[in-house]
LUMKOL-726921 format. One record per atom (N, C-alpha, C): x, y, z; residue in one letter. Coordinates in steps of 0.001 Angstrom, whole numbers, plus 500000, padded with zeros to 6 digits. Layout:
<recs>
- c1;c2;c3;rest
- X;Y;Z;A $
...
</recs>
This chain:
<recs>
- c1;c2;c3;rest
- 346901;671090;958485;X $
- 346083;672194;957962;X $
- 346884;672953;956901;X $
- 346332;673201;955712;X $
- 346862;673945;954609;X $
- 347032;675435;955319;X $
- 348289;675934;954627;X $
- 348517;677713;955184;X $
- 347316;678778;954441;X $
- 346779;677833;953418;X $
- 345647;679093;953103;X $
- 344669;679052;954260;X $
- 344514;677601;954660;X $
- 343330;677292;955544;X $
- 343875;678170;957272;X $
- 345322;677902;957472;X $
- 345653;678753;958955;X $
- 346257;680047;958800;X $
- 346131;680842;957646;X $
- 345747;682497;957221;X $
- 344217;683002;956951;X $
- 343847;682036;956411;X $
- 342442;682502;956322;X $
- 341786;683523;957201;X $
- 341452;684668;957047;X $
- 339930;685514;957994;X $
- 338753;685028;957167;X $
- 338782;685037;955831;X $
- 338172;684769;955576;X $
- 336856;685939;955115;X $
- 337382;686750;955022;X $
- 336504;688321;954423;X $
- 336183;687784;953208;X $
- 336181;686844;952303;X $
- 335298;686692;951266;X $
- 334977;685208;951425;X $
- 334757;684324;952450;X $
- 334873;683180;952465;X $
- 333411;682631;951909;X $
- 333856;681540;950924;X $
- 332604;681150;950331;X $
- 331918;681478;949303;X $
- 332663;682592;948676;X $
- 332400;683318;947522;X $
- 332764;683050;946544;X $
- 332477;683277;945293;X $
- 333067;682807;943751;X $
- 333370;683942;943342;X $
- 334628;683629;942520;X $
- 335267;685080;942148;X $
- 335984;685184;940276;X $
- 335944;685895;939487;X $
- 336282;685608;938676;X $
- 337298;686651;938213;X $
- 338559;686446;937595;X $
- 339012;687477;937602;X $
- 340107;687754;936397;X $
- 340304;688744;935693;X $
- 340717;688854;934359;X $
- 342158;688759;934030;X $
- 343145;688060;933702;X $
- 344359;689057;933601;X $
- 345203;688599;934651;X $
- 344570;687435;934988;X $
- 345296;686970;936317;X $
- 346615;685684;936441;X $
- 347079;685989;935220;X $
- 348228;684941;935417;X $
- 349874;685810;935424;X $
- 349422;687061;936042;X $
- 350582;687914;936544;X $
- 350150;688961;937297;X $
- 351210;690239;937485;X $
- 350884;691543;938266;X $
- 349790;691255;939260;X $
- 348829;692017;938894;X $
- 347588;692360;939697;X $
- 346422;691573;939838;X $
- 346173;690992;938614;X $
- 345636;689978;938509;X $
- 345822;688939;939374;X $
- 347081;688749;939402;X $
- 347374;687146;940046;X $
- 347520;687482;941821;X $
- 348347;688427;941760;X $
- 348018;689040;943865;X $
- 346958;688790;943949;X $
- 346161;689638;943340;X $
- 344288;689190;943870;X $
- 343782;687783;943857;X $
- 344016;687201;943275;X $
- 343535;685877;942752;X $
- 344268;684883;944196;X $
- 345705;685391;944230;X $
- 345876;684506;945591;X $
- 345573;685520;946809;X $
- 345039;685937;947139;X $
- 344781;687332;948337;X $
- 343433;687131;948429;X $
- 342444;686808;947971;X $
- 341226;686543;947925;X $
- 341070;685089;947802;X $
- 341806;684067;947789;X $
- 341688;682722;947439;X $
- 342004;682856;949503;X $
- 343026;683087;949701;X $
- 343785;683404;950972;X $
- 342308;683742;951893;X $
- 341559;684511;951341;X $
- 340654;684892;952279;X $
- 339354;684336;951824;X $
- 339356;682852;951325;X $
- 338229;682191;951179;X $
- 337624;681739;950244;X $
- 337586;682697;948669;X $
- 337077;682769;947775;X $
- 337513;681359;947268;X $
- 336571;681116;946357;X $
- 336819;680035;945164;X $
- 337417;681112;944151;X $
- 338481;680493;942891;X $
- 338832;681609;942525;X $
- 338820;681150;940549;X $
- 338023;682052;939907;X $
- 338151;681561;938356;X $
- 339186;682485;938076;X $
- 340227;681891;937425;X $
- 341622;682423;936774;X $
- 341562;682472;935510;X $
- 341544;683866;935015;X $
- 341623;684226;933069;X $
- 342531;684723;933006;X $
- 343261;684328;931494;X $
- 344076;685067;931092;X $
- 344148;684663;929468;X $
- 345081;686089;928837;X $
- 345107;685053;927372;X $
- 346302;684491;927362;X $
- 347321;684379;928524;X $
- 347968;683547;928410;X $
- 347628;682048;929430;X $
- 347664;681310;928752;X $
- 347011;680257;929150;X $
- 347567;679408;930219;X $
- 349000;679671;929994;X $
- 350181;678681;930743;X $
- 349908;679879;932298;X $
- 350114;680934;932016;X $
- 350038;681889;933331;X $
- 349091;681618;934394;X $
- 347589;681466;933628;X $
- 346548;681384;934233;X $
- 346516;679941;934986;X $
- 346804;678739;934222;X $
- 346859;677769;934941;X $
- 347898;677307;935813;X $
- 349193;678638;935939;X $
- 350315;678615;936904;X $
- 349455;679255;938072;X $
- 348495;680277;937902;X $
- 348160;680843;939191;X $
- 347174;679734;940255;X $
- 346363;679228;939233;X $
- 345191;678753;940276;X $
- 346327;677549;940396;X $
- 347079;676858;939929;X $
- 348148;675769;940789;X $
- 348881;675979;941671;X $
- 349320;677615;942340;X $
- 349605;678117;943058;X $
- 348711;677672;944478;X $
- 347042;678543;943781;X $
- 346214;677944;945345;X $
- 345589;677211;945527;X $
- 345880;675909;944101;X $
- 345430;674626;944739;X $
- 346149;673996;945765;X $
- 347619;674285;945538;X $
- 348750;673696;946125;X $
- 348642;673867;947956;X $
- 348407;674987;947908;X $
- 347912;675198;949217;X $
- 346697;675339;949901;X $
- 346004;674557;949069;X $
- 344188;674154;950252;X $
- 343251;674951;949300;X $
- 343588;675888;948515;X $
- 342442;676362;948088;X $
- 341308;675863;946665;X $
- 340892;676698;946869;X $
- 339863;676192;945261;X $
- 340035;677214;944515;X $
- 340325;676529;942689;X $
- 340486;677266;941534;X $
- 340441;676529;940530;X $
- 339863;677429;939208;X $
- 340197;676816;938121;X $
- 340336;677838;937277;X $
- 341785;677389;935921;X $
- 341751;678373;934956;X $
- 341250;677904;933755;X $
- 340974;679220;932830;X $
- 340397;679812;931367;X $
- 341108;680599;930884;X $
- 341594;680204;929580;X $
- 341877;680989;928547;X $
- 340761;681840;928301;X $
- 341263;683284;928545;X $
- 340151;684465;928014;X $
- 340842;685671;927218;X $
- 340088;685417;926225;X $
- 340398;686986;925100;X $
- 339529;687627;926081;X $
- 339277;688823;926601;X $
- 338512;689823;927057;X $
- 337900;690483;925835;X $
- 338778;689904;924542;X $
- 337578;691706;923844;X $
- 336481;690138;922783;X $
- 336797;689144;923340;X $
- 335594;687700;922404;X $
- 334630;687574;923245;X $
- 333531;688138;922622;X $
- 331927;687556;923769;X $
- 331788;686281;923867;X $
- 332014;685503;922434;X $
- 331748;684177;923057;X $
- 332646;683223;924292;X $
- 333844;683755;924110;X $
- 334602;683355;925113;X $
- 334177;683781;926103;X $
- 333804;684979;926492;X $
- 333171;685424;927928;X $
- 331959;684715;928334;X $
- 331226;684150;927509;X $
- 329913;683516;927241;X $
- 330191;681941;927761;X $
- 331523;681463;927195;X $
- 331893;680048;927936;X $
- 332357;679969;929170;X $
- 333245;680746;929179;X $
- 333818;681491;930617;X $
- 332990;680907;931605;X $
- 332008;682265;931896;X $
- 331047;682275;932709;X $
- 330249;681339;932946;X $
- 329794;680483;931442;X $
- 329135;679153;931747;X $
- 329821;678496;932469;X $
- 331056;678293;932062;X $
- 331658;677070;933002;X $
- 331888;677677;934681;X $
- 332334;679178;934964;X $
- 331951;678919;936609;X $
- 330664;678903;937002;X $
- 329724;679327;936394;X $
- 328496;678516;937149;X $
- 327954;677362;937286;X $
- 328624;676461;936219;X $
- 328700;674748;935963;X $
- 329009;674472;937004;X $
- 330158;674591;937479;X $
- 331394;674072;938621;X $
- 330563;674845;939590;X $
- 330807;675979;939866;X $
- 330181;676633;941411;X $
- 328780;676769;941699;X $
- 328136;677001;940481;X $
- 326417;677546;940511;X $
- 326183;678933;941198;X $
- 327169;679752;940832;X $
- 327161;680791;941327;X $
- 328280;681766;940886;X $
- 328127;683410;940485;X $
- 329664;684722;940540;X $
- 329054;685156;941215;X $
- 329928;685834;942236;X $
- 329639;687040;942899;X $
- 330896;687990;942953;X $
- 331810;687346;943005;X $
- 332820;689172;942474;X $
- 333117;688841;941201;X $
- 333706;690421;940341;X $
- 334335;690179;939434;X $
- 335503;691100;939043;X $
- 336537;690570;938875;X $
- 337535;691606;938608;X $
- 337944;692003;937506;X $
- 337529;692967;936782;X $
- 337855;693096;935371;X $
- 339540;693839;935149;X $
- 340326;693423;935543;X $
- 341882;693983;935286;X $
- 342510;693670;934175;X $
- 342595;693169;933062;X $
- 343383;692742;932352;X $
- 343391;693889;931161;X $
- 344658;694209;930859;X $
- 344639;695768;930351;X $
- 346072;695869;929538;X $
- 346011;696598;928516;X $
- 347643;696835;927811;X $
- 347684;698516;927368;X $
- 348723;698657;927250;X $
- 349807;699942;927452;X $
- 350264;700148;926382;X $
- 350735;701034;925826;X $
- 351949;701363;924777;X $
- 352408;703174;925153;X $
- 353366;702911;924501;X $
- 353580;705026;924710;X $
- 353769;705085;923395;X $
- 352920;705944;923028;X $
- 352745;706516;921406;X $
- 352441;708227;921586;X $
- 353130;708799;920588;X $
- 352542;710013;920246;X $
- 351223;709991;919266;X $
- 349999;710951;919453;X $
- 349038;710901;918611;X $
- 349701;710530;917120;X $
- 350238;711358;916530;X $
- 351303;711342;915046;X $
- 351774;709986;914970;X $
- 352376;709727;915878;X $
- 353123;707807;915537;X $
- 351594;706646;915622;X $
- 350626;706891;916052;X $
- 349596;706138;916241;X $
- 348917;705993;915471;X $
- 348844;704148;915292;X $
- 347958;704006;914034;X $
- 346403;703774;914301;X $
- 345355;703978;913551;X $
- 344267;703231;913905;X $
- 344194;702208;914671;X $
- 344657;701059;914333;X $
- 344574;699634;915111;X $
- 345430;699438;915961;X $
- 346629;700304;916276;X $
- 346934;700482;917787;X $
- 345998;701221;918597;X $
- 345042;701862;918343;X $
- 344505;702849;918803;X $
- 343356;701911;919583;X $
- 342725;701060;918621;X $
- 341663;700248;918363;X $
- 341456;699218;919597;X $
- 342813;698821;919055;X $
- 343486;697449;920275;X $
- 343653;697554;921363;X $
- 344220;698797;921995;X $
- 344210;699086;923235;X $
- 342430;699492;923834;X $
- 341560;700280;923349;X $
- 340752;700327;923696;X $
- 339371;699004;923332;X $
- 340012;697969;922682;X $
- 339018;696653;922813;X $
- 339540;696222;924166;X $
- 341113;696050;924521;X $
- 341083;695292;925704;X $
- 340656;695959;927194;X $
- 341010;697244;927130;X $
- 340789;698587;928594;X $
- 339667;698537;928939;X $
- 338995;698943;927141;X $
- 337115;699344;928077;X $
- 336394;698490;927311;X $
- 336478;697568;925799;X $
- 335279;696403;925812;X $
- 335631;695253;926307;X $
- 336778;695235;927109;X $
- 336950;694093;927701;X $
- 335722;694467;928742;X $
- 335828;695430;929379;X $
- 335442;695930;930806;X $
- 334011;695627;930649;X $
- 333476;696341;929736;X $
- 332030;696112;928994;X $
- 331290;694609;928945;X $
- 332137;694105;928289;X $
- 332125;692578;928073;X $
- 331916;691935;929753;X $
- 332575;691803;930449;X $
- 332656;691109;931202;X $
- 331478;691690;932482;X $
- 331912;692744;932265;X $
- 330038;692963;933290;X $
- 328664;693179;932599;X $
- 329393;693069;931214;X $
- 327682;692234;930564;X $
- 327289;691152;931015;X $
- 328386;690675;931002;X $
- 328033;688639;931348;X $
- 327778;688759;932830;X $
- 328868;689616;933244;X $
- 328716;689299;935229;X $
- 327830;689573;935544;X $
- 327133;690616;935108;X $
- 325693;690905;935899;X $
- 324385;690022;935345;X $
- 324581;689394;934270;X $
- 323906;687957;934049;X $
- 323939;687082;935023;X $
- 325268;686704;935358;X $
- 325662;685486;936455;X $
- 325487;686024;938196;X $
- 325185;687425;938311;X $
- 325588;687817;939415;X $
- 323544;687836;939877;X $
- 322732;688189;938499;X $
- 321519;688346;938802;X $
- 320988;687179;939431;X $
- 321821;685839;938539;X $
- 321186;684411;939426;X $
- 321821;683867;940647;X $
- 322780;685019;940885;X $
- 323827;684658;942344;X $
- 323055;685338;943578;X $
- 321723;685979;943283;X $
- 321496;687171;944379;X $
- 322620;688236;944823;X $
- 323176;688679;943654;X $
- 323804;689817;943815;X $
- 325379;689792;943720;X $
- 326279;690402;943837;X $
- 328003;690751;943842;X $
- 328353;691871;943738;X $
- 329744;691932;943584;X $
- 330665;693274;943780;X $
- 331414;692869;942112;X $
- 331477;694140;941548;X $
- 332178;693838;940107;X $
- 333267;695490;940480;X $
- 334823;695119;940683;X $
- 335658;695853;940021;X $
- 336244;696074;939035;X $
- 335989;697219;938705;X $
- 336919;697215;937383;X $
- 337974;698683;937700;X $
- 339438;697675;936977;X $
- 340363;698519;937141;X $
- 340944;699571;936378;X $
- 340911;700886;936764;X $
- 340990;701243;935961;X $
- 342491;702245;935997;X $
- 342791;703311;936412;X $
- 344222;704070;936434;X $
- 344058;705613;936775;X $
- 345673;705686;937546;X $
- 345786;707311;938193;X $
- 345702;708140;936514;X $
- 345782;707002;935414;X $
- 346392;707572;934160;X $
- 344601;708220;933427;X $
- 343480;707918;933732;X $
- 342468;707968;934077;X $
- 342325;709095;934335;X $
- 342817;710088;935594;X $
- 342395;711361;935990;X $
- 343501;712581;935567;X $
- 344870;711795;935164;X $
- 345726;712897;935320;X $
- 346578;712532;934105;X $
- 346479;713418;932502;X $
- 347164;712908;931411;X $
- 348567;713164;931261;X $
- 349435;712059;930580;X $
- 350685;711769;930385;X $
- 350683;712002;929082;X $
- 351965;712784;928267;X $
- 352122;712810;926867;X $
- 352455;711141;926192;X $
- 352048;710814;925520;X $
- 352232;709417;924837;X $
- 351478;708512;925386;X $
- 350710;708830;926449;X $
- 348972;707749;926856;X $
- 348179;708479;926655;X $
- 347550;708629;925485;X $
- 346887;709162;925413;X $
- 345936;708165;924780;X $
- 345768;707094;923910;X $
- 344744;706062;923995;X $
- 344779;705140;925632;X $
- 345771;705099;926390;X $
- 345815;704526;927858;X $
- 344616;705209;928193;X $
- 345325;706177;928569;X $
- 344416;707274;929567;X $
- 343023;707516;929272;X $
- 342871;707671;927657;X $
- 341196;707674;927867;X $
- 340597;706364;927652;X $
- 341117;705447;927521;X $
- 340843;704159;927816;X $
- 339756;703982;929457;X $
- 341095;704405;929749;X $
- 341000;704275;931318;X $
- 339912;705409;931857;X $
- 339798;706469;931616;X $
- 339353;707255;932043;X $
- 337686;706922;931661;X $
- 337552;706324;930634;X $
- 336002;706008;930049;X $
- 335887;704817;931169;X $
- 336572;704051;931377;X $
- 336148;702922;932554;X $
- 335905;703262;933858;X $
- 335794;704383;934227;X $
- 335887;705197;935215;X $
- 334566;705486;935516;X $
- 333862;706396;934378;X $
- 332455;706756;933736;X $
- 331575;705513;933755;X $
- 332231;704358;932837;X $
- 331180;703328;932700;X $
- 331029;702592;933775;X $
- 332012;702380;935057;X $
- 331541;702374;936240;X $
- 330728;702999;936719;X $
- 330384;703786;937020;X $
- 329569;704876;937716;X $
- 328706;704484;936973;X $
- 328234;705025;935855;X $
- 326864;704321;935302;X $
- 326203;702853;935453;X $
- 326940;702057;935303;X $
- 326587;700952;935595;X $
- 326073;700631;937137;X $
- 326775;701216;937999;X $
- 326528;701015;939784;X $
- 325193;701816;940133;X $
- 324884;702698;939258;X $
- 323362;703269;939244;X $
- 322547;702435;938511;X $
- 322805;701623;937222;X $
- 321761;701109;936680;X $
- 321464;699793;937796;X $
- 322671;699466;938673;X $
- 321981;698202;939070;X $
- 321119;698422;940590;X $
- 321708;699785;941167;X $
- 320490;700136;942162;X $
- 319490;700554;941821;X $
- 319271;701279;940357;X $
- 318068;701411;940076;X $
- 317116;700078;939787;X $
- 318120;698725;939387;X $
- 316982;697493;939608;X $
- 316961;696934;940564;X $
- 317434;697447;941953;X $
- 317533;696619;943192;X $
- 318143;695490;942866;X $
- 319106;695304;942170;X $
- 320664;693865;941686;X $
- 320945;693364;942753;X $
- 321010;694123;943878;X $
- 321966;694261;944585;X $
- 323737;693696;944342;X $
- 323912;694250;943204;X $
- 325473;694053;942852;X $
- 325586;695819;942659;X $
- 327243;695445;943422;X $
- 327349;696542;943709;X $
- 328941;696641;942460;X $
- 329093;698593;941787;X $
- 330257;698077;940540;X $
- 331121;699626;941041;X $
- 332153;698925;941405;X $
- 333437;700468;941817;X $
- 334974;699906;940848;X $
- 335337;701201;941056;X $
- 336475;701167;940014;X $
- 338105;701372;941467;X $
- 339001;700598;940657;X $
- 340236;701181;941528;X $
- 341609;701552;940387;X $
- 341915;702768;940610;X $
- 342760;703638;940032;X $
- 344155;702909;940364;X $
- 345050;702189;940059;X $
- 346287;702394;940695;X $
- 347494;703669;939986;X $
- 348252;703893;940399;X $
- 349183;704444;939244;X $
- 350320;703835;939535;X $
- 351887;703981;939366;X $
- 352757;702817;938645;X $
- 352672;701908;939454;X $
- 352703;700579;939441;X $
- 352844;699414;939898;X $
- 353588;698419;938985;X $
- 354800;698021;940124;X $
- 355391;696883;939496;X $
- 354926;695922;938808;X $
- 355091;695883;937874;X $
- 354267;694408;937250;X $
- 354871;693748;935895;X $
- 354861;692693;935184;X $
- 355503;692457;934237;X $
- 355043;693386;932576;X $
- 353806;694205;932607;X $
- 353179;694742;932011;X $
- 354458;695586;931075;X $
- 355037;696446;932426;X $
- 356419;697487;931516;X $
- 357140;696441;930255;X $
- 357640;695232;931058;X $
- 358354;694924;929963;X $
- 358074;694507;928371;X $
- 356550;694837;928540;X $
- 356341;694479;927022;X $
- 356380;695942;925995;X $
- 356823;697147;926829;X $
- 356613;698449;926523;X $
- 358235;698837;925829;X $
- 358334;699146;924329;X $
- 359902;699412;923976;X $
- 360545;700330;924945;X $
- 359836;701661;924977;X $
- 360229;702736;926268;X $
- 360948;702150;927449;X $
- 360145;700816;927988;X $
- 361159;700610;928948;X $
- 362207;700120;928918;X $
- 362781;699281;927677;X $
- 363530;699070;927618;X $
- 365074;699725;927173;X $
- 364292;701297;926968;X $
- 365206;702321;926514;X $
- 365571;703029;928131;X $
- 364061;703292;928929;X $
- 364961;703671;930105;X $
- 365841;702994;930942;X $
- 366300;701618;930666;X $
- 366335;700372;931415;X $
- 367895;700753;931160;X $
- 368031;700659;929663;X $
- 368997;701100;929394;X $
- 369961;702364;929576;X $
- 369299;703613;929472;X $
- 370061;704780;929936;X $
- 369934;705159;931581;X $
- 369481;704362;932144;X $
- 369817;704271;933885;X $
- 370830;703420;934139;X $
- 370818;702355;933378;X $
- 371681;700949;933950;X $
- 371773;699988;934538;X $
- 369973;699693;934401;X $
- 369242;698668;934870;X $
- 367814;699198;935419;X $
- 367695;698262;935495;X $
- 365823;697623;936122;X $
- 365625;698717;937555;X $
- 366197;698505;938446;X $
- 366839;699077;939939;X $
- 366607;701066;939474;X $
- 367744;700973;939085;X $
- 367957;702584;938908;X $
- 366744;703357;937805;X $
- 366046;702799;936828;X $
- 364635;702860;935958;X $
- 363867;702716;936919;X $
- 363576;702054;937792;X $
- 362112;702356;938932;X $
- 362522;703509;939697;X $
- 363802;704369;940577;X $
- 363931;704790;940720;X $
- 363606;706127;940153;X $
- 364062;706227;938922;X $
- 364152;707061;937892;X $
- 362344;707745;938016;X $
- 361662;706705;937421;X $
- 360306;706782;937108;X $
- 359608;707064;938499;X $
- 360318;706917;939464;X $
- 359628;707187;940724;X $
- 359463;708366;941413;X $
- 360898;709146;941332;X $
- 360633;710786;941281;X $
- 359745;711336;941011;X $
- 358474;711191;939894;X $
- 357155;711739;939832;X $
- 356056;711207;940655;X $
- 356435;710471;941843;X $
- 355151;710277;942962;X $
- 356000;710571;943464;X $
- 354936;711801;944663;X $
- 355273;711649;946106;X $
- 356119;710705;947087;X $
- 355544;709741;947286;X $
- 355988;708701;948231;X $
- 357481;707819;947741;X $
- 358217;708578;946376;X $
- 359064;707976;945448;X $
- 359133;706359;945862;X $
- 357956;705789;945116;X $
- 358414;704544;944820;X $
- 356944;703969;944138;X $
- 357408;703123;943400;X $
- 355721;702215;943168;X $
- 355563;701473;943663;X $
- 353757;700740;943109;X $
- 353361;700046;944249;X $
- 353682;698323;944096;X $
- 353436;697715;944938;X $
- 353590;696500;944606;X $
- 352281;695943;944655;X $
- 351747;694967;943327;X $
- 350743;694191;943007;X $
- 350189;694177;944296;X $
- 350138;693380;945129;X $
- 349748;693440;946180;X $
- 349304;693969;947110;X $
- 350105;695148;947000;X $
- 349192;696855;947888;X $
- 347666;696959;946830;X $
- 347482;696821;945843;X $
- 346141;697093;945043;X $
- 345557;696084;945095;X $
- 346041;694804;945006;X $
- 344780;693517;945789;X $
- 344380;693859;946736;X $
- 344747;694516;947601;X $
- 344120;694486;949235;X $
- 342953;695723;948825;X $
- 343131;696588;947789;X $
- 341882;697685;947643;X $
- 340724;696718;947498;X $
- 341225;695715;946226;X $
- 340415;695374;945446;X $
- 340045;694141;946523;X $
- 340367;693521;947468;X $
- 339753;692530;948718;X $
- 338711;693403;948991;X $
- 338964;694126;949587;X $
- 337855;695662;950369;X $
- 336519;695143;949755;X $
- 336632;696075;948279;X $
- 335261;696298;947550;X $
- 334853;694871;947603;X $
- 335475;693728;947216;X $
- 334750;692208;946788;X $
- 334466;692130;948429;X $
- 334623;691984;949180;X $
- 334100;691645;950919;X $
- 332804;692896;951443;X $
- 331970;692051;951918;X $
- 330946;692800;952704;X $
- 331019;693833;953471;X $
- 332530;694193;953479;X $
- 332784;695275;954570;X $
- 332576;696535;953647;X $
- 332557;696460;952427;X $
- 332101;697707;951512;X $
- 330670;697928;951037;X $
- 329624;697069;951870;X $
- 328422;697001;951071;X $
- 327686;698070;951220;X $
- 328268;699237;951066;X $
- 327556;700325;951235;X $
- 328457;701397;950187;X $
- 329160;700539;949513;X $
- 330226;701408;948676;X $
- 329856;701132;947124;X $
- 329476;701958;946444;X $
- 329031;701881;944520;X $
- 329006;702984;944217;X $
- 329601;703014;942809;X $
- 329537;704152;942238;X $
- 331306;704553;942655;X $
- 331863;704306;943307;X $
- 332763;704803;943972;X $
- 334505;704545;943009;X $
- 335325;705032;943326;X $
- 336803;704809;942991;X $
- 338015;704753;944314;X $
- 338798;703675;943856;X $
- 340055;704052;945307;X $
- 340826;704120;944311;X $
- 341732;705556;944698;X $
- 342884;705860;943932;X $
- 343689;705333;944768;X $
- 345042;704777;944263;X $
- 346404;704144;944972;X $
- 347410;704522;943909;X $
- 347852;705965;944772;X $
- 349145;706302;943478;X $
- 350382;706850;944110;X $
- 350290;706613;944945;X $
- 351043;707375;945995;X $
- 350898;708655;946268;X $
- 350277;709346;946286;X $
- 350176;710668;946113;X $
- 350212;711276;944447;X $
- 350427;710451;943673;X $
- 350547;711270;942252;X $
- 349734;712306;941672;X $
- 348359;712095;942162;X $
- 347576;712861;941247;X $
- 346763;713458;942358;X $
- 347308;714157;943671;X $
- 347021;714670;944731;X $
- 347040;716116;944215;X $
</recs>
């Protein structure tokens, strides 16, 4: 017996899942955490090698997957995407919209098309993909669509300030959306989950970190550093925010829309 097959509960078992951003961090916990608990699992990313490292992860061990190269902010790519898991499965029912980028800029240092770029991938990625999902989810008899969004969302930082309202509009366009689809009886249900810092490979594409990396004296003493501003001093690991994001995609939330789980440790308490 495969170890996905003798871990299994199986809280999403049988389900098709699609999910953004998933050939690292958060993306990829979920992708094996929900594969773990049953799901078939579609793996996007725009890195291509990542995405097809994850779902080889839970083929390796009993499960079902396949990856896609996905731009999040190209409709037609979202448009093939989606064709092809309903080719293969004939069916979405969750969707995880996570795939998201960062910078620390002051308004003054920020150009237009940094400005631009971050908010095609945060919120028309987000847009994008539950345009299509609730296409695929209408001929599925229904799903759960998360989209992720940030503690950075409710509580502003100097130099996220395209992050944060990035994030903070995905917040909104959740909520709207989880009313438009009870107002058509969808029955797909659309909640958002906040994390705030979480380990992930995301920092290292950020110059900042590599300046605090440096005036601490490593990787070690910089999480530390950055951790003093939560409560619980420490961040989270990928994995503590898959298990939110298991919740909402499993039936045990079907009474939950419209809704947000913050996971920040206390930050924005």
């Amino acid at each position: 017996m495969s170890s996905i097959q003798q871990q299994n509960r199986g809280r999403v078992l049988g389900k098709v899942a699609l999910i953004t951003g998933a050939g690292s961090g958060i993306g990829k916990a979920t992708a094996l955490l929900l594969a773990q608990e049953g799901a078939s699992i579609a793996v996007t990313d725009l890195d291509e090698k990542g995405a097809n490292q994850t779902a080889q992860e839970i083929i390796s061990v009993g499960g079902k997957s396949l990856s896609f190269r996905l731009d999040v902010t190209d409709e037609s790519d979202w448009q093939a995407v989606i064709d092809g898991v309903l080719e293969t499965w004939g069916k979405l029912e969750i969707l995880v919209n996570n795939a998201g980028i960062s910078f620390a800029k002051t308004v003054s240092d920020m150009t237009l098309a940094e400005w631009r770029q971050v908010f095609a991938v945060n919120l028309d990625g987000v847009f994008l993909g539950t345009k299509h999902g609730l296409r695929a989810m209408r001929q599925s008899n229904g799903g759960s669509i998360i989209n992720i969004s940030s503690a950075s969302g409710l509580k502003a930082s100097p130099g996220a300030s395209a992050y944060g309202a990035s994030k903070a509009a995905v917040r909104l366009f959740s909520k709207s959306v989880a009313l438009e689809c009870a107002q058509n009886n969808d029955n797909i249900r659309v909640n958002s989950v906040l994390p705030g810092g979480v380990v992930t490979p995301m920092w290292e594409s950020m110059d900042w970190w590599q300046q605090i990396k440096n005036q601490m004296g490593g990787e070690e003493e910089a999480w530390k550093s950055l951790a003093q501003s939560v409560p619980l001093k420490r961040f989270a690991q990928p994995e503590e925010i898959a298990q939110a994001i298991l919740y909402l995609a499993s039936d045990e939330s079907r009474f939950v829309t419209g809704s947000e789980i913050v996971i920040d440790g206390g930050f924005t308490a």
